[in-house]
DRENDO-1510 file (C-alpha; in Angstrom, 1 decimal, always signed):
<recs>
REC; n; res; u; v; w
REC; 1; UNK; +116.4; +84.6; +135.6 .
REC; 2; UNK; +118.3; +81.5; +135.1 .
REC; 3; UNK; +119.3; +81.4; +138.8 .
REC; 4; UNK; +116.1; +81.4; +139.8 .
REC; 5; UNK; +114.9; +78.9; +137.4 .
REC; 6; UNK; +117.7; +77.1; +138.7 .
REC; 7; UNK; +117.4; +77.5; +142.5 .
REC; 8; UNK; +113.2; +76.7; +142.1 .
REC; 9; UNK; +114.0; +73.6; +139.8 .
REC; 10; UNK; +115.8; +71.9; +142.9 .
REC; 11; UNK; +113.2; +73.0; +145.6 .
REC; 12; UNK; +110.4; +71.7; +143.6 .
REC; 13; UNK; +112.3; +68.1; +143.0 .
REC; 14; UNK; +113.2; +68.4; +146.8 .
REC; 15; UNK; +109.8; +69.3; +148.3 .
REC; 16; UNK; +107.1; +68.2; +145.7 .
REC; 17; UNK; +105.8; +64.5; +144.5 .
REC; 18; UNK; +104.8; +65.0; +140.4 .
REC; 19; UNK; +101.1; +65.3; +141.8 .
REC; 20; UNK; +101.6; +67.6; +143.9 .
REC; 21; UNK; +104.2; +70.2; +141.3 .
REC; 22; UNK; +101.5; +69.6; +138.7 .
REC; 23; UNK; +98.6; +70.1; +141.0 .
REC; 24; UNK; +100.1; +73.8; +142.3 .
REC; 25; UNK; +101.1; +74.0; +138.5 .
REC; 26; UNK; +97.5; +74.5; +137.6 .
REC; 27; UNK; +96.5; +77.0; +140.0 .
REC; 28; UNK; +99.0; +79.2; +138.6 .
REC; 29; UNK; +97.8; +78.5; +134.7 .
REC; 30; UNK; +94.4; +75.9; +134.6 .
REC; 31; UNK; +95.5; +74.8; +131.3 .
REC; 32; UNK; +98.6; +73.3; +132.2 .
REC; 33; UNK; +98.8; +69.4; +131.7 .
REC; 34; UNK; +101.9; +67.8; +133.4 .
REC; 35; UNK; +101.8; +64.7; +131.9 .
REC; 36; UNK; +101.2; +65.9; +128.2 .
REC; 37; UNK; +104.1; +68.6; +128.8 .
REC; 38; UNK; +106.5; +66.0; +130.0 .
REC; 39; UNK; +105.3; +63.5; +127.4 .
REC; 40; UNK; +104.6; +60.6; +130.2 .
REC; 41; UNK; +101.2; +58.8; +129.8 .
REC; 42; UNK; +98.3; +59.4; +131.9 .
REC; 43; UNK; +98.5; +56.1; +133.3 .
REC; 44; UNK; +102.3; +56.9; +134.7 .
REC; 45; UNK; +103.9; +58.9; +137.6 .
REC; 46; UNK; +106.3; +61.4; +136.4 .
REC; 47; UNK; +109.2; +61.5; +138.5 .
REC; 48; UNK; +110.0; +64.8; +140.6 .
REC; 49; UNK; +112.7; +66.1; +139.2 .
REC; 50; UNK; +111.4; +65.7; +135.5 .
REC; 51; UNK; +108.1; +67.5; +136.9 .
REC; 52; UNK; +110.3; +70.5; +138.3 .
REC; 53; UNK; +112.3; +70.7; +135.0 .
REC; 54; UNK; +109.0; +70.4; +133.2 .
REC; 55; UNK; +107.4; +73.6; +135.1 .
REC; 56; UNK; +110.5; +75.6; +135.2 .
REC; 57; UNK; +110.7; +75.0; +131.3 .
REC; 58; UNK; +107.1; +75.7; +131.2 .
REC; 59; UNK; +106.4; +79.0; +132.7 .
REC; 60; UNK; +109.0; +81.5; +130.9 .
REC; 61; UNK; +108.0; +84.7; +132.7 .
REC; 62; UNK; +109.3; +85.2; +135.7 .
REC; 63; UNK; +106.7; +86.5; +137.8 .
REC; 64; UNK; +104.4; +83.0; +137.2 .
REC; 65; UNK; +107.5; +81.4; +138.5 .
REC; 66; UNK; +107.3; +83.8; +141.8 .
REC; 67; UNK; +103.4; +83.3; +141.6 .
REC; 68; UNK; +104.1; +79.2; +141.5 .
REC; 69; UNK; +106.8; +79.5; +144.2 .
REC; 70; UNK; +103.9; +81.7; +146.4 .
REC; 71; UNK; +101.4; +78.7; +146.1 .
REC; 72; UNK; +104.4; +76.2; +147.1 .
REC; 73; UNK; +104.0; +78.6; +150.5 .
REC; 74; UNK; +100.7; +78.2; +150.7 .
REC; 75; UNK; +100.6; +75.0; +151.2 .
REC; 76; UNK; +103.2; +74.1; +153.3 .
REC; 77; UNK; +102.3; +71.4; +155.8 .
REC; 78; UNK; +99.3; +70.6; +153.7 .
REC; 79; UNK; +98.7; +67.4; +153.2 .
REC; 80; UNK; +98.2; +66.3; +149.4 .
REC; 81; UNK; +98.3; +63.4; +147.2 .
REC; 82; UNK; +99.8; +61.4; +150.0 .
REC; 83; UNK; +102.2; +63.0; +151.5 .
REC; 84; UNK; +102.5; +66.3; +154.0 .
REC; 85; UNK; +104.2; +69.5; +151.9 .
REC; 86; UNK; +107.5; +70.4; +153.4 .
REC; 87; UNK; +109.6; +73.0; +151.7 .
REC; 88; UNK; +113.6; +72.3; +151.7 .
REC; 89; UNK; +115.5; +75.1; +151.1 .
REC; 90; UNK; +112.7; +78.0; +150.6 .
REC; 91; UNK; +114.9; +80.1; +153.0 .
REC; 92; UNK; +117.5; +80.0; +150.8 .
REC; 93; UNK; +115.5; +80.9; +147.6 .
REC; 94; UNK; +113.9; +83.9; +149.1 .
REC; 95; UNK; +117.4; +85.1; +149.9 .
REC; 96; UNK; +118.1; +84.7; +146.3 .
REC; 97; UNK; +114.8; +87.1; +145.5 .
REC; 98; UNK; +115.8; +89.5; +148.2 .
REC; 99; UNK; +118.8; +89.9; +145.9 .
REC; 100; UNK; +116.5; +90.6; +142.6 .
REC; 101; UNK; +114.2; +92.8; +144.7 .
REC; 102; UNK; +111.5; +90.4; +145.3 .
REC; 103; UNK; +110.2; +91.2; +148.7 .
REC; 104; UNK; +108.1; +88.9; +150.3 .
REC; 105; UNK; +105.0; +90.9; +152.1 .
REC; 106; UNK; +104.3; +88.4; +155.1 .
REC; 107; UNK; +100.7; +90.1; +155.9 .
REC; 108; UNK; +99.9; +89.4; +151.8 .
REC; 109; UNK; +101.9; +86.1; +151.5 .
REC; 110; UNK; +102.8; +87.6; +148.0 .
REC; 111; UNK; +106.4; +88.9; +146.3 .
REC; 112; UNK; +106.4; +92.6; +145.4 .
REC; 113; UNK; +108.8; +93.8; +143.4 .
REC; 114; UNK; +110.6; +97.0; +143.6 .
REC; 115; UNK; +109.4; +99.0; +140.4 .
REC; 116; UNK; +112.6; +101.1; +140.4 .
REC; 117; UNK; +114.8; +98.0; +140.0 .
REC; 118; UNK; +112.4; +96.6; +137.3 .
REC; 119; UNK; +112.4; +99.5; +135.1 .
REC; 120; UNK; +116.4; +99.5; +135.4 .
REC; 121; UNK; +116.6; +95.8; +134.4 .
REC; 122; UNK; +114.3; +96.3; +131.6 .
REC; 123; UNK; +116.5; +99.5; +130.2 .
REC; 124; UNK; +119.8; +97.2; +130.4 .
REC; 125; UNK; +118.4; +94.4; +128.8 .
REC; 126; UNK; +117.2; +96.7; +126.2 .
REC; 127; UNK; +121.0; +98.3; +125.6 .
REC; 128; UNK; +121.6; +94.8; +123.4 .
REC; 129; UNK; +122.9; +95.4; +120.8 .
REC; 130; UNK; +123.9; +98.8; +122.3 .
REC; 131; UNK; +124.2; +99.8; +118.5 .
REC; 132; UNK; +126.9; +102.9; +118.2 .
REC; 133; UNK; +127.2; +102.6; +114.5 .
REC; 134; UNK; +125.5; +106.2; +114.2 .
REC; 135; UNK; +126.6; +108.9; +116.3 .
REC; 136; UNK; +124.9; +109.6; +119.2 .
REC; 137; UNK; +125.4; +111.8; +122.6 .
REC; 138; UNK; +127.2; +109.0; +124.2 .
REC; 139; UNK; +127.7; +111.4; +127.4 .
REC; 140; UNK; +124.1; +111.1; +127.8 .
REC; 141; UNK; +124.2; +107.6; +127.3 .
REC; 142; UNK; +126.9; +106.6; +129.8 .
REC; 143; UNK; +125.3; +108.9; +132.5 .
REC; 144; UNK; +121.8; +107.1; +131.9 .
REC; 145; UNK; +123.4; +104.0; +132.3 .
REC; 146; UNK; +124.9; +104.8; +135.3 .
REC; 147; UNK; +121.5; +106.4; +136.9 .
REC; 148; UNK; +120.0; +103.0; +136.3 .
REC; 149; UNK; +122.7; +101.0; +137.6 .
REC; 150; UNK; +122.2; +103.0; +141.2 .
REC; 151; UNK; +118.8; +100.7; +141.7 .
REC; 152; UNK; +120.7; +97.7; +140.7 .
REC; 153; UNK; +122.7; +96.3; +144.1 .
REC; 154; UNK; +126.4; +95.0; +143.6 .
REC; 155; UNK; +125.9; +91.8; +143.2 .
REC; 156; UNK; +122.5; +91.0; +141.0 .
REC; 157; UNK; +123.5; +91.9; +137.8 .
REC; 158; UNK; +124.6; +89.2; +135.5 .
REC; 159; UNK; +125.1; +90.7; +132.2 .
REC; 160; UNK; +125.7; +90.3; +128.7 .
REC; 161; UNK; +125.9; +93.2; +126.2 .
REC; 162; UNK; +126.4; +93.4; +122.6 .
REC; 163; UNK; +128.1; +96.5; +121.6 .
REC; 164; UNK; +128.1; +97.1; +117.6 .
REC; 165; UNK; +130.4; +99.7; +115.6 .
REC; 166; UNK; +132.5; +100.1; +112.6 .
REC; 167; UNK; +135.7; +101.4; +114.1 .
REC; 168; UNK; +136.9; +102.8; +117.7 .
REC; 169; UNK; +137.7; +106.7; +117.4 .
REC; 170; UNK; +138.6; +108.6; +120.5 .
REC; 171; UNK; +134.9; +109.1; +121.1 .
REC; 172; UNK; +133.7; +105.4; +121.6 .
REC; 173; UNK; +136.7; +104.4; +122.8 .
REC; 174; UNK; +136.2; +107.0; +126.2 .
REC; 175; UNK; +132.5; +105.5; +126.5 .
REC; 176; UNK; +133.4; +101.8; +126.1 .
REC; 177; UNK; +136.3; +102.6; +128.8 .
REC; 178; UNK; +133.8; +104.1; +130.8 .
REC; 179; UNK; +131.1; +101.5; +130.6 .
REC; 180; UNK; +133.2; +98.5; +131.1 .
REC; 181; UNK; +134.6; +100.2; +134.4 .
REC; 182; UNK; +130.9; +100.9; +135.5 .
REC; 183; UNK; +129.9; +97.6; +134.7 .
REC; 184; UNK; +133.4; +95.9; +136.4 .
REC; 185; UNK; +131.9; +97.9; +139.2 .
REC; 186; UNK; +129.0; +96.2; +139.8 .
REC; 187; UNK; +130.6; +93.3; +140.5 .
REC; 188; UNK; +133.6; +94.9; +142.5 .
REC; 189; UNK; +136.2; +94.6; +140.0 .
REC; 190; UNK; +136.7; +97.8; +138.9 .
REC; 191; UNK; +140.2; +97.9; +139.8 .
REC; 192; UNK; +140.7; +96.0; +136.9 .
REC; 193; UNK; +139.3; +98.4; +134.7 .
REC; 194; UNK; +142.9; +98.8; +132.7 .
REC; 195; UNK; +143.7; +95.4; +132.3 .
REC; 196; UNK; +140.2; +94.5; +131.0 .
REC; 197; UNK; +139.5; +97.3; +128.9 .
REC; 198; UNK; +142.9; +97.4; +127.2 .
REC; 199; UNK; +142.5; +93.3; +126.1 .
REC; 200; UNK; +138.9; +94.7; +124.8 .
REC; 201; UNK; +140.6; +97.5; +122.8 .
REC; 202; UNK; +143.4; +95.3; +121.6 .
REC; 203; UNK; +140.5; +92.8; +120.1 .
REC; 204; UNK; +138.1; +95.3; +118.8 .
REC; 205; UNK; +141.2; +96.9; +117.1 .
REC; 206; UNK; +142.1; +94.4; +115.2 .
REC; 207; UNK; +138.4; +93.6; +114.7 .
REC; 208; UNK; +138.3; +96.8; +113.3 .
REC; 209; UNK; +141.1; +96.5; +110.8 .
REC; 210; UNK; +140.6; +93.2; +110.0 .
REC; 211; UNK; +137.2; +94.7; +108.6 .
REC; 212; UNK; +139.1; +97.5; +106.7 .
REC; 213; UNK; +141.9; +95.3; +105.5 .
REC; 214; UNK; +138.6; +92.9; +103.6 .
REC; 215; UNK; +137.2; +95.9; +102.0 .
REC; 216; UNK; +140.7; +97.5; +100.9 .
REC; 217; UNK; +141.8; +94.3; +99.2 .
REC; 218; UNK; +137.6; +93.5; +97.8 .
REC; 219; UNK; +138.7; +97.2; +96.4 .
REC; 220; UNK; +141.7; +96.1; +94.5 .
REC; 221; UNK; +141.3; +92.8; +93.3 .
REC; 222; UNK; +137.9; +92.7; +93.1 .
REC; 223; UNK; +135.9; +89.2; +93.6 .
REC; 224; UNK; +139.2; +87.3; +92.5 .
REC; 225; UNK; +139.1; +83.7; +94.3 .
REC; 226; UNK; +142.8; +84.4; +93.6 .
REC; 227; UNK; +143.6; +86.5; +96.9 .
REC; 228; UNK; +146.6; +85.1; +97.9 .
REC; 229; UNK; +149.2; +85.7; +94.9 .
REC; 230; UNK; +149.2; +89.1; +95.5 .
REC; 231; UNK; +148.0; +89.2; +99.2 .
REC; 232; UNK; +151.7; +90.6; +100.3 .
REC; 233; UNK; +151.0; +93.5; +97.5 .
REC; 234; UNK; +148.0; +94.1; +99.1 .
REC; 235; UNK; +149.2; +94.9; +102.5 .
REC; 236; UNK; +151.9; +96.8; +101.4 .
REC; 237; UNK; +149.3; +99.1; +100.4 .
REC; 238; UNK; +147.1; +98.7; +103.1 .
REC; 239; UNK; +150.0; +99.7; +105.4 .
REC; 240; UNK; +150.4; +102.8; +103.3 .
REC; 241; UNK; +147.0; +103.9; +103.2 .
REC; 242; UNK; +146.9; +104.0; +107.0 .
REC; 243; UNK; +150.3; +105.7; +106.8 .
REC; 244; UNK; +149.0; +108.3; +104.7 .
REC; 245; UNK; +145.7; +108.5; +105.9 .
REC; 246; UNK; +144.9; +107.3; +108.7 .
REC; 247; UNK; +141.9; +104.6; +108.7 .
REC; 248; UNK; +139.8; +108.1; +107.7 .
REC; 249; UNK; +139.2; +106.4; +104.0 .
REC; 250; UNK; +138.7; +103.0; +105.7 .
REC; 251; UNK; +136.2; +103.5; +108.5 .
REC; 252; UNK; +134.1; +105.3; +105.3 .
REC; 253; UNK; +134.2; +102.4; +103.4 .
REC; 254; UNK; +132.9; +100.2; +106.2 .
REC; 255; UNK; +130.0; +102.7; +106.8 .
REC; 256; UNK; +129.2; +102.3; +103.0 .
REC; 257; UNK; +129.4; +98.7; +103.1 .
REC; 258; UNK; +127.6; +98.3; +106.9 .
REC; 259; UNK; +130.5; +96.1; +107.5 .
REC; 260; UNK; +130.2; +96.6; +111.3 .
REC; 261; UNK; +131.9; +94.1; +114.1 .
REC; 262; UNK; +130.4; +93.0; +117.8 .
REC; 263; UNK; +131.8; +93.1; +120.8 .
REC; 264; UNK; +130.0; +90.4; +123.1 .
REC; 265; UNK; +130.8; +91.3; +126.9 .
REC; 266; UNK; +129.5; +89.3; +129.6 .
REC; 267; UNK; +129.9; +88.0; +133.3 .
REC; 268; UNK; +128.6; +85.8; +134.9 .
REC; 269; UNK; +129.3; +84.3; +139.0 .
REC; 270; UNK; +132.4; +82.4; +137.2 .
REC; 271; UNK; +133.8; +84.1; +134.6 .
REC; 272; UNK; +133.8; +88.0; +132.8 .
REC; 273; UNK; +134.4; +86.9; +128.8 .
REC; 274; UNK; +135.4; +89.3; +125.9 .
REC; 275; UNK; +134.5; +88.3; +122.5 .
REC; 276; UNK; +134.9; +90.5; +119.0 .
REC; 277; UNK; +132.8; +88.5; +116.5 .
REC; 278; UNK; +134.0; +89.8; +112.2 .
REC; 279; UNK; +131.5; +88.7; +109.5 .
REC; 280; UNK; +133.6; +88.4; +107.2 .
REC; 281; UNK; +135.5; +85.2; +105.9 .
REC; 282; UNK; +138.4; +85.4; +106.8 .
REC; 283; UNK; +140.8; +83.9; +103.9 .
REC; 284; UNK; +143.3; +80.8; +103.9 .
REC; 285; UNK; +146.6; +82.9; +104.5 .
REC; 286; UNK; +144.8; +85.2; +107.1 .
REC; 287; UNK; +143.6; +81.9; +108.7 .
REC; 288; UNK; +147.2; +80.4; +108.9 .
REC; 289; UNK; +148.9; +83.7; +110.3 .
REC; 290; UNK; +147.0; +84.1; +112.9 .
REC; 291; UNK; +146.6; +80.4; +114.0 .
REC; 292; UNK; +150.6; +80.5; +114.1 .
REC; 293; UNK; +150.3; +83.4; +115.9 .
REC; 294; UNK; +148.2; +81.9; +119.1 .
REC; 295; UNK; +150.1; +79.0; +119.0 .
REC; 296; UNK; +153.5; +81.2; +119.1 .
REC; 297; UNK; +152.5; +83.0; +122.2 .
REC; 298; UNK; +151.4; +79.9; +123.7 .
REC; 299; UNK; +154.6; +78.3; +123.5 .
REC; 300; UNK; +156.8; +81.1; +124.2 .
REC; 301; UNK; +155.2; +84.5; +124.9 .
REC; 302; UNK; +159.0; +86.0; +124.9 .
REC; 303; UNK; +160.1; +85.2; +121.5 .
REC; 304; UNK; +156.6; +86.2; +120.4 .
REC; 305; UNK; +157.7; +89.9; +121.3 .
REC; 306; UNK; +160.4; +89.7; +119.1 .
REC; 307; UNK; +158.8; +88.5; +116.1 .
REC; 308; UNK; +158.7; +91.5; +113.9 .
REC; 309; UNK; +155.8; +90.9; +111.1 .
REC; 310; UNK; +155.3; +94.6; +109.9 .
REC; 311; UNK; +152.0; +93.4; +108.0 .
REC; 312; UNK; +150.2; +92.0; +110.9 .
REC; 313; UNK; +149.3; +95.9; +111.2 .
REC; 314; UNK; +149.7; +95.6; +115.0 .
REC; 315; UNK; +148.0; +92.6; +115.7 .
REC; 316; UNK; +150.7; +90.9; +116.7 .
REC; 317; UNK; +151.9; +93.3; +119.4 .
REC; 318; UNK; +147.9; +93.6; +120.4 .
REC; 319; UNK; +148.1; +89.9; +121.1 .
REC; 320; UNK; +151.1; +89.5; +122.8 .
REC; 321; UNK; +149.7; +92.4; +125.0 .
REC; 322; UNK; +146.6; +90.2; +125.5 .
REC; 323; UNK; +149.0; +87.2; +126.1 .
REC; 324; UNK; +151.2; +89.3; +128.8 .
REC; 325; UNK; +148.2; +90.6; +130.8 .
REC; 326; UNK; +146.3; +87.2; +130.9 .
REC; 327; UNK; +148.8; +85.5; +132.1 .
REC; 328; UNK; +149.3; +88.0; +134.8 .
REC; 329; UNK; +145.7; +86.7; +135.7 .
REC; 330; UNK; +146.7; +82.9; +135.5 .
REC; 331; UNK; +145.5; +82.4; +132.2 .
REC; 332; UNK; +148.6; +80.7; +130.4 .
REC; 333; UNK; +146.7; +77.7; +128.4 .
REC; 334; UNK; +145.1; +78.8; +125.5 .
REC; 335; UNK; +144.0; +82.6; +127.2 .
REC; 336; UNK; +143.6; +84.0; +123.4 .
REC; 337; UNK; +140.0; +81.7; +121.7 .
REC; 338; UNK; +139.7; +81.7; +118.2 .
REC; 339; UNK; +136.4; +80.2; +116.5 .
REC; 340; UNK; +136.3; +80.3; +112.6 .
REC; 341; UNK; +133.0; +79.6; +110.9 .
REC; 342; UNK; +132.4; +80.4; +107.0 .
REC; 343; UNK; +131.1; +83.6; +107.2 .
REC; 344; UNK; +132.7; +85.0; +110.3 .
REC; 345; UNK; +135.3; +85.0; +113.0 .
REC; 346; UNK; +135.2; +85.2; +116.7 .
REC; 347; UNK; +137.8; +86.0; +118.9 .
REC; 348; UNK; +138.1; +86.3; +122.7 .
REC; 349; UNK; +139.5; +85.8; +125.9 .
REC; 350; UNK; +137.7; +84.6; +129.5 .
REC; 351; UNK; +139.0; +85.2; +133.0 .
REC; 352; UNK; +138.7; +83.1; +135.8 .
REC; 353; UNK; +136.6; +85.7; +138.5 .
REC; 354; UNK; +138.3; +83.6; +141.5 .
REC; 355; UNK; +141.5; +84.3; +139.9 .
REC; 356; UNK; +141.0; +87.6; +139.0 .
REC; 357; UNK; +139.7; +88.8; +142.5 .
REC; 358; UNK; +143.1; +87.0; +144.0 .
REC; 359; UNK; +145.4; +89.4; +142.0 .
REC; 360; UNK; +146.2; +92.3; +143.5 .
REC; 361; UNK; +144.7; +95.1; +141.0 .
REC; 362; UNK; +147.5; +97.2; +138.3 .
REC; 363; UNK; +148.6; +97.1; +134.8 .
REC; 364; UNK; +149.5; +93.3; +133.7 .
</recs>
């Protein structure tokens, strides 16, 4: 919807004086005011581009924004409030509703939309969060996914997905590899599928562990403000708990404690953008290892790989991995983001779609 409100907001300032927007603003809703939305007195003319912004902003469903652009049609070559309606760029904007399904009937003079494609964008918007916290038949999941995304044409779908869970086992990781190649597909990158997803596993990984690694130290020294004189301890037995048991213990104490993480995937016509959000704080050492760490890979990625920090419990080789493939992608300046707030973390990466659709597809 943003495109649309986009594309309208300059073909109303282009075509409309503020009398005339506010004028085919009211036959679409009688109760609309221009002046009292847009905060300009009765007595004064509100310019045309703060009368398209204040529409656009105005209507937020976007079929009184097809129903608004319909009257614009209307009353083309009409003349009203001193001056003769000429649409500039309508051409264009239908093009753009072609693209969401938006037919224009020329016998009606009214947009139809394809019901198909409206039921389809209504079931992905409702996958956020896609919450796989519980177990559920994920086969069934990733093939109604896919049934949808047949009424949903290449190039429409501009998405963002919230995927929640407390760990990756086989199981999620399979339908996470799958979705993100179905959804690469829909914007013709699913050649790199394996590139993509393996920076998305390396993130939610360590999202995962970091997670584990909160709760296993909570465990042992309790509520101390005191973490960091015996933090090494700490992940000497963290590292042997995983040796010994895998993250079997772990993953049950995050289900116990609903300590879950995000992963935030989205594209848009720039960018695709992985982020893995903790909510957790992340503590003072924690902070400091892994700020050195970014700053290490961005300086020299080669002597990263040869910085052997057992206790970084893979992190740093799921990094440099990160560091290695992005850079493949032209994404040497600061390719690894990392946001700290009080109560949470988030770490990502974005790639340039430009840059990504000029590399020839393989493993980084």
């Amino acid at each position: 919807m943003k495109d649309i409100k986009r594309h309208l907001t300059r073909l109303i300032s282009l075509s409309l004086n503020g009398d005339q927007a506010n004028y085919i603003a009211e036959q679409v809703d009688s109760t609309f005011n221009l002046h009292r939305e847009s905060g300009f007195r009765e007595s004064m003319s509100v310019p045309a581009q703060v009368a398209a912004e204040t529409i656009v902003e105005y209507f937020t469903k976007e079929e009184d924004l097809i129903r608004y652009f319909e009257h614009m049609l209307d009353r083309e070559g009409v003349f009203l409030f001193n001056s003769t309606i000429s649409l500039k760029g309508s051409e264009k904007f239908m093009e753009l509703l072609a693209k969401k399904r938006w037919i224009f009937d020329r016998d009606l003079r009214q947009f139809l939309r394809d019901p198909f494609y409206q039921e389809s964008i209504n079931f992905f918007n409702s996958l956020s969060p896609l919450d796989l916290r519980q177990d559920i038949d994920l086969d069934a999941m990733i093939h109604k996914i896919q049934q949808h995304g047949e009424n949903i044409h290449e190039m429409d779908l501009e998405w963002s997905i919230v995927i929640r869970l407390y760990g990756l086992d086989r199981k999620r990781d399979e339908f996470l590899r799958r979705l993100v190649e179905f959804l690469l597909s829909k914007q013709k990158l699913e050649a790199h599928t394996f590139n993509i997803y393996t920076c998305l596993k390396e993130v939610a990984t360590n999202a995962g562990k970091a997670n584990y690694k909160h709760l296993f130290t909570r465990s042992i020294l309790g509520d101390s403000e005191d973490m960091e004189s015996g933090y090494r301890d700490v992940l000497e037995q963290f590292k042997k708990e995983i040796e010994d048991n895998g993250d079997a213990n772990l993953l049950k104490m995050a289900q116990d404690e609903d300590l879950y993480f995000d992963i935030v995937f989205k594209s848009n016509a720039g960018s695709v953008s992985i982020w893995v959000c903790n909510y957790i704080p992340i503590s003072r050492v924690e902070k400091q290892r892994l700020v050195t760490r970014l700053r290490l890979n961005h300086f020299d990625t080669g002597s990263a790989f040869d910085q052997g920090d057992q206790l970084m419990e893979g992190a740093g080789l799921g990094l440099n991995l990160i560091m290695k493939i992005m850079a493949a992608y032209g994404e040497s300046t600061e390719p690894i983001k990392a946001v700290f707030y009080p109560d949470s973390t988030k770490i990502g990466f974005v790639l340039d779609r430009q840059k990504v659709l000029a590399r020839k597809p393989g493993p980084g």
